[in-house]
N, C-alpha and C positions, 0 to 999 in steps of 0.2 A: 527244325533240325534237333535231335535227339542224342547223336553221337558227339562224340566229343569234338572238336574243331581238330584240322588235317594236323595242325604244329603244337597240337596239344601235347603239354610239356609232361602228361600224366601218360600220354601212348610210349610204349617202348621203341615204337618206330622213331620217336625227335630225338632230333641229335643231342648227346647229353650236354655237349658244350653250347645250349642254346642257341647257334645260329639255325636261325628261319623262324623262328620263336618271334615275335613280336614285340618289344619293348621287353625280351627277359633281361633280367637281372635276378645275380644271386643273395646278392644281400637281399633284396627284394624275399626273393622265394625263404632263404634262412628266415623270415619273420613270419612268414605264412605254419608255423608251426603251430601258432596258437588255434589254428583252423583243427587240428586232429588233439588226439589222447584217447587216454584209456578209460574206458566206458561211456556210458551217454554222459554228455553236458550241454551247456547254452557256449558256444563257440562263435565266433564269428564264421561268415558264409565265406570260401574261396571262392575269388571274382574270375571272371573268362579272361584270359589276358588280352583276347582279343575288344572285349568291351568299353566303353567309352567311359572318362574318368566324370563322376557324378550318374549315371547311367550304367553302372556295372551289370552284371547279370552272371550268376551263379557258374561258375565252372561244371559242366558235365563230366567230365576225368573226374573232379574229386566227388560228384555229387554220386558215381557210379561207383567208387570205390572206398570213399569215409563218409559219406552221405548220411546214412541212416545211424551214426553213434551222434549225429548231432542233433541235438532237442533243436537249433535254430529253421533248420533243414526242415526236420517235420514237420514245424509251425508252419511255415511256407509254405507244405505241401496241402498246408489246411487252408490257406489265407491265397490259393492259387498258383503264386507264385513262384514255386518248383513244382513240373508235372510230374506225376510217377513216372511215366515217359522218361523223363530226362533220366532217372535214377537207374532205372532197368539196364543191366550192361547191355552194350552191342554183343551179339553172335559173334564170336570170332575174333572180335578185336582183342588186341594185347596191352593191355595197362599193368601199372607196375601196382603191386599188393599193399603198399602204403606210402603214407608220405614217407616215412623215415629212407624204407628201401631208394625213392627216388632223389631226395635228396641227398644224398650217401651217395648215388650214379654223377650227377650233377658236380656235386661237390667234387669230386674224383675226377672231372674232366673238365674242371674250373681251374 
């Protein structure tokens, strides 16, 4: 799977108050800010929230929409790890344009 998972919290379709999300929390998501910024850097990777804790696996939402400013991301894409695949937006689908925007939705209906 390529697309983003159906309760991905990066689709504009999830509720902003996180129900049907999986284990969301917003203190949680508030700290995932170190995962974006302004221009490339070494970032830590946002995890799937649906993924398993010690077993994570790279969020598609964020990998399709802050993906590529992350030096971590690319390394991955070298060492396997993230496919372009994953990276490539879905056709159609609606994700929000960065983390800030979405947190800012989130935060708003928290």
């Amino acid at each position: 799977m390529t697309a983003p998972c159906a309760s991905c919290p990066w689709r504009l379709t999830s509720p902003e108050d996180g129900s049907g999300i999986p284990r969301f929390d917003l203190d949680l998501m508030r700290l995932l800010a170190n995962t974006v910024g302004p221009g490339d850097a070494f970032r830590p990777i946002m995890a799937c929230h649906g993924s398993a804790c010690g077993a994570e696996v790279a969020c598609r939402g964020y990998l399709q929409v802050e993906g590529w400013s992350n030096l971590s991301v690319r390394l991955a894409l070298i060492d396997g790890t993230v496919s372009r695949a994953d990276m490539d937006p879905e056709p159609g689908l609606a994700l929000w344009p960065d983390f800030a925007s979405m947190l800012a939705a989130y935060e708003e209906a928290g």
